[in-house]
VOLUM-197531 format. One record per atom (N, C-alpha, C, O): x, z, y. Coordinates in steps of 0.02 Angstrom, whole numbers, plus 50000, padded with zeros to 5 digits. Layout:
BEGIN
XZY...
END
This chain:
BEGIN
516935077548056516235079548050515915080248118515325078848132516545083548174515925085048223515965078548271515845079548330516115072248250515975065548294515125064348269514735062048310514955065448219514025066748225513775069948223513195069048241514085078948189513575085948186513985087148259514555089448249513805086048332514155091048380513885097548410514225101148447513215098948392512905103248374513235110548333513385116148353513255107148269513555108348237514565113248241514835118648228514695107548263515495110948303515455114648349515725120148345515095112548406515245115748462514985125048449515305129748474514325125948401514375131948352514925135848328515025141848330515455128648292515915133748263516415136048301516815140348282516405132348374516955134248414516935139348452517385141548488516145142048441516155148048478515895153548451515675158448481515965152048347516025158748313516935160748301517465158848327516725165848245517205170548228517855162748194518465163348199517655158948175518045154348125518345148348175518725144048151518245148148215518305144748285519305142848268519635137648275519495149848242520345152148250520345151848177520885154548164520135150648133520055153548032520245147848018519985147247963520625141348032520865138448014521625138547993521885144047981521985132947987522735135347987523025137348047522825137248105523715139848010523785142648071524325135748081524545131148045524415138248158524915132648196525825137748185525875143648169526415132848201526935137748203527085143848252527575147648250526465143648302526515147648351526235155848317526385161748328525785152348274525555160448221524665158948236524195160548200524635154548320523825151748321523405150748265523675148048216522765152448261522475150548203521975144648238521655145248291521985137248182521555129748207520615133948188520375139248168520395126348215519645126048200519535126348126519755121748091519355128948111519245130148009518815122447990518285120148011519195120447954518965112747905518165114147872518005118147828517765109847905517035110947871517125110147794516695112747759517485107747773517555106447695517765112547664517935112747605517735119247715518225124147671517515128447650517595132547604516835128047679516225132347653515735124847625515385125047575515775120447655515365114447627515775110047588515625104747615516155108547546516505107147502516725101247541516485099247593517265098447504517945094747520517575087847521517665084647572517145084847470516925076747453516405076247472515865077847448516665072547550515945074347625515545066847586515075064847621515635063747538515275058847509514695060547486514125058447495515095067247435514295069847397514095078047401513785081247359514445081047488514115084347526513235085247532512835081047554513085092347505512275092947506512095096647588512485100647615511525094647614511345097747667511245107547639511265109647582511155110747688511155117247684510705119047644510885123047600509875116447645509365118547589509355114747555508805112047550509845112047514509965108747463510135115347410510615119047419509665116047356509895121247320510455118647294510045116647253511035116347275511435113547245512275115347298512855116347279511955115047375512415115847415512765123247401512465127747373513445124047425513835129047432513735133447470513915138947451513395133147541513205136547592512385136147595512125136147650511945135847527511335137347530511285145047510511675147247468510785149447544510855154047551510945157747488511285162847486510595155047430510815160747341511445159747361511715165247354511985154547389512605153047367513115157647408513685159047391512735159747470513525161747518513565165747505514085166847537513445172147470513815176247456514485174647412515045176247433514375170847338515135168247326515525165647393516025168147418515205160447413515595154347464516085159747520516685159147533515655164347544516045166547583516635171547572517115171947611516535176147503517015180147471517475175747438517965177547406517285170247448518035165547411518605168247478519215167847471518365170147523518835171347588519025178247618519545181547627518335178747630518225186047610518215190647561517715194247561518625191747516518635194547487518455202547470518065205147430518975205347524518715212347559517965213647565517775218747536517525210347597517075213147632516405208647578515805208947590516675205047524516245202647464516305209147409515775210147379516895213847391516755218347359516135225847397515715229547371516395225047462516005230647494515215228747488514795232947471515055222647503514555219247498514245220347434513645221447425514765219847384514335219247301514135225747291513675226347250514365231847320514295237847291513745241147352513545246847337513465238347420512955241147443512195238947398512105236147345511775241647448511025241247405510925235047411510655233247358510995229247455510835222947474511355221947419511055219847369511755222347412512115216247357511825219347283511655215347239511775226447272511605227547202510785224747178510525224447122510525222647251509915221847237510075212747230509725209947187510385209847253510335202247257510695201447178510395197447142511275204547152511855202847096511355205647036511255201546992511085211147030510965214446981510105211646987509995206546955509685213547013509085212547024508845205347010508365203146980509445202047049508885195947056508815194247131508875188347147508695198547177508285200047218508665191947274509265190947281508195187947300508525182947332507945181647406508075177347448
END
């Protein structure tokens, strides 16, 4: 992906997910696979405001508690999540 989004990479190499990939046998954690929040079939991959995409914004809250798990329940039970899950609120 990042031989044409390098924009794009050079971003992820200097967030938190930079290491959220696999890990190596050293216990290192790799660059995290864009296919793991933008889905796997970069064929029929949607851009970000693509309502349909995985990482459009109604969506990341699942997308990212697929990983997060922890911090998707803390999330569901503050006012921002009871207001986005229960409400509506987007």
């Amino acid at each position: 992906c990042g031989a044409c989004h390098t924009e794009a990479l050079a971003n992820l190499r200097r967030s938190v997910h930079a290491k959220a990939g696999e890990k190596l046998e050293s216990g290192m954690g790799t660059l995290l696979d864009c296919g793991k929040c933008h889905g796997q079939d970069m064929h029929q991959m949607k851009a970000t405001d693509d309502i349909l995409s995985p990482v459009y914004l109604d969506h990341q809250v699942a997308t990212c508690g697929a990983c997060h798990e922890r911090y998707l329940k803390t999330y569901q039970k503050s006012i921002h999540g009871m207001g986005l899950m229960r409400s509506g609120l987007l």
